[in-house]
C-alpha positions as YAML, in Angstrom:
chain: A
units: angstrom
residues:
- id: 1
  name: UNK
  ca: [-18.75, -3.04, 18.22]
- id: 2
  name: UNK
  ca: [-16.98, -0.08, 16.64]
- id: 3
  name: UNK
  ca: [-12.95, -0.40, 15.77]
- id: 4
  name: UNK
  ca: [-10.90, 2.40, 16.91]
- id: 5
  name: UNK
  ca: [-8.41, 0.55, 14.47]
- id: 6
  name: UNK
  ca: [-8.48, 2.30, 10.52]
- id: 7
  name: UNK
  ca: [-6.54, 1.80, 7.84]
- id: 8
  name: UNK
  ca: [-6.85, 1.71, 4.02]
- id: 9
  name: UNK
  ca: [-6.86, -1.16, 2.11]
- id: 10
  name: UNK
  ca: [-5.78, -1.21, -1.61]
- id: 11
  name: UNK
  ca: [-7.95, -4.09, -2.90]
- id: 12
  name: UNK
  ca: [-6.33, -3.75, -6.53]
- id: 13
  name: UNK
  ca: [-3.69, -2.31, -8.75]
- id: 14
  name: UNK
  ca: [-2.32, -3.62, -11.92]
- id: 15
  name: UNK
  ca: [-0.15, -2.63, -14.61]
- id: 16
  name: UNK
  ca: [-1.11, -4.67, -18.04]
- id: 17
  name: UNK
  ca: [2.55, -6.51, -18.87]
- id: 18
  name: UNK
  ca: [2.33, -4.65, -22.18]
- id: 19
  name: UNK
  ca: [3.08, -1.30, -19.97]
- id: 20
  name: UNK
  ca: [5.26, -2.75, -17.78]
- id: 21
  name: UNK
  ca: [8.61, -1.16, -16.65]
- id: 22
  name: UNK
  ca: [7.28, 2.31, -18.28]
- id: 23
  name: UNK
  ca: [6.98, 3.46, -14.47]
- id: 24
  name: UNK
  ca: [3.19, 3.22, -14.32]
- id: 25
  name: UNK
  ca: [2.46, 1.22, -11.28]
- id: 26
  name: UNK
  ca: [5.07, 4.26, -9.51]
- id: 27
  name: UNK
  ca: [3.11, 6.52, -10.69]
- id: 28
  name: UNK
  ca: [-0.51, 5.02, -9.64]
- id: 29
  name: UNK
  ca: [1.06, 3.89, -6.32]
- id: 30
  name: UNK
  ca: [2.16, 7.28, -5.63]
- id: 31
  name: UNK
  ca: [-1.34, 9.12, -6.69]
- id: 32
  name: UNK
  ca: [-2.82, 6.31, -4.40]
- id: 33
  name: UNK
  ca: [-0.47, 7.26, -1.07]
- id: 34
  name: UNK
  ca: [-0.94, 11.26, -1.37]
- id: 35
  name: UNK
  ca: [-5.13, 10.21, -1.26]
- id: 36
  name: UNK
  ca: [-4.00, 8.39, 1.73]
- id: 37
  name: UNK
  ca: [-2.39, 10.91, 3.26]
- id: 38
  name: UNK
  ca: [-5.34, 13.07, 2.61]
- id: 39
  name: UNK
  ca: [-8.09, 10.15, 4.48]
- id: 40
  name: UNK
  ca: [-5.28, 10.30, 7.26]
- id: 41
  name: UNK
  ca: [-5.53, 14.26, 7.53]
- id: 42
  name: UNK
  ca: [-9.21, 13.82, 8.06]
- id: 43
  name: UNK
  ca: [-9.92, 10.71, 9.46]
- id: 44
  name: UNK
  ca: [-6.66, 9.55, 11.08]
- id: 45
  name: UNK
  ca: [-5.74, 5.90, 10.00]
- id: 46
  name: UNK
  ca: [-2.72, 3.41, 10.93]
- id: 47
  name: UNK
  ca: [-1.47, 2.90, 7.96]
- id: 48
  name: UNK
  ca: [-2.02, 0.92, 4.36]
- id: 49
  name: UNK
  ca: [-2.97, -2.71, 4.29]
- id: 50
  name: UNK
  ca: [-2.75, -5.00, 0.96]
- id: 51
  name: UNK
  ca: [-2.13, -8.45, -0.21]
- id: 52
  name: UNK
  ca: [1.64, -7.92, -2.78]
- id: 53
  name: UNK
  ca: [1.96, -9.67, -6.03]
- id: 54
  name: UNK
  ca: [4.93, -8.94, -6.70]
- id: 55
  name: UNK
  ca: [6.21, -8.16, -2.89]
- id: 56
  name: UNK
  ca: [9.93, -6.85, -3.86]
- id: 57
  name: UNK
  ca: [7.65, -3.62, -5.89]
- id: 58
  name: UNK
  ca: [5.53, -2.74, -2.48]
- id: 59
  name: UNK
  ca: [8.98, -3.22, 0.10]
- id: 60
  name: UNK
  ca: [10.69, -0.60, -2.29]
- id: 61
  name: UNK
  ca: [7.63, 1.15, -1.15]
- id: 62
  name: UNK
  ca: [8.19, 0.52, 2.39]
- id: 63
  name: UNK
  ca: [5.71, -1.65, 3.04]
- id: 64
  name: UNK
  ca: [6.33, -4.96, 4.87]
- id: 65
  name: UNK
  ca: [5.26, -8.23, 5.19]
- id: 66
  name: UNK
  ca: [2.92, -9.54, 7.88]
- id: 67
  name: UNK
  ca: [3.17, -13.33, 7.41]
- id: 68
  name: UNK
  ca: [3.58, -15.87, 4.77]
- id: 69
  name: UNK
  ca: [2.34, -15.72, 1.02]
- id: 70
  name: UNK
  ca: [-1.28, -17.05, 1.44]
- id: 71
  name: UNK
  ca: [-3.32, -19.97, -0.80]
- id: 72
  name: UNK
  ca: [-3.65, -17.03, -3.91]
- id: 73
  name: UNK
  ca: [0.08, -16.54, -3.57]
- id: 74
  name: UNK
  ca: [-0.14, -12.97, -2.57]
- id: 75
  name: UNK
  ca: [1.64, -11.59, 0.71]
- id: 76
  name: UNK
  ca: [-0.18, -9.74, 3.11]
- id: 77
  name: UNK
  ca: [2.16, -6.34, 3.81]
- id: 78
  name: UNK
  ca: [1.26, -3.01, 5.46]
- id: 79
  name: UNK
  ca: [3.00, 0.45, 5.41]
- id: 80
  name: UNK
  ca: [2.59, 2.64, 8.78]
- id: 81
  name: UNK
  ca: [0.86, 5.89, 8.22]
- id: 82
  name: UNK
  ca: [4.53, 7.44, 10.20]
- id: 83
  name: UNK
  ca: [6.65, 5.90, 7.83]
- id: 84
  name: UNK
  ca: [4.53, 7.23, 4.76]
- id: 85
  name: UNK
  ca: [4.43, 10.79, 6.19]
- id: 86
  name: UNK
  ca: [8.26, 10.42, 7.29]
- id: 87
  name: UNK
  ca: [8.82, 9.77, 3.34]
- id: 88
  name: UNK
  ca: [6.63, 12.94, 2.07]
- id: 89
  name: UNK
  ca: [8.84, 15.21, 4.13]
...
C-alpha cells in the first residue's frame, strides 16, 4: 500500500567533540534543511523526522519532540515542512 505521507529522515549527524562549539553542526544542519527544501519543491514532504542527541541543539532548530527519549536515549522530534519554509523567508 503506497503512503501519501513523506518526509525526510536524517538518520545521522555528528560533530567529533574535538570540533565542537566551532559552529559545525549549524552549519551541516543548515546545508541539510536547504536540500530539504529542495526534495519538498519537487516531491512535496511533511516535514523532517529524526531521533535528537542532544534535543536542546534540534528545538533551537525548531524541531519538537514527539514522545519520550527511547531505550538508545535519543528523542524522536520532527520539524514541519511550514515552519522550515516560514524560517527561510
Amino acid at each position: 500500500m503506497e503512503s501519501s505521507l513523506s518526509v525526510v529522515r536524517l538518520v545521522m549527524l555528528g560533530v567529533s567533540v574535538k570540533h565542537q562549539k566551532k559552529e559545525y553542526g549549524h552549519i551541516f544542519m543548515r546545508e541539510f534543511l536547504e536540500h530539504a527544501i529542495k526534495v519538498h519543491h519537487v516531491m512535496p514532504i511533511k516535514g523532517i523526522f529524526l531521533d535528537a542527541d542532544p534535543v536542546a541543539f534540534y528545538t533551537l532548530l525548531g524541531f519538537v519532540e514527539l514522545g519520550m527519549p527511547v531505550s538508545n536515549g535519543t528523542t524522536p522530534m520532527f520539524l514541519k515542512i511550514q515552519d522550515l519554509l516560514a524560517a527561510v523567508k
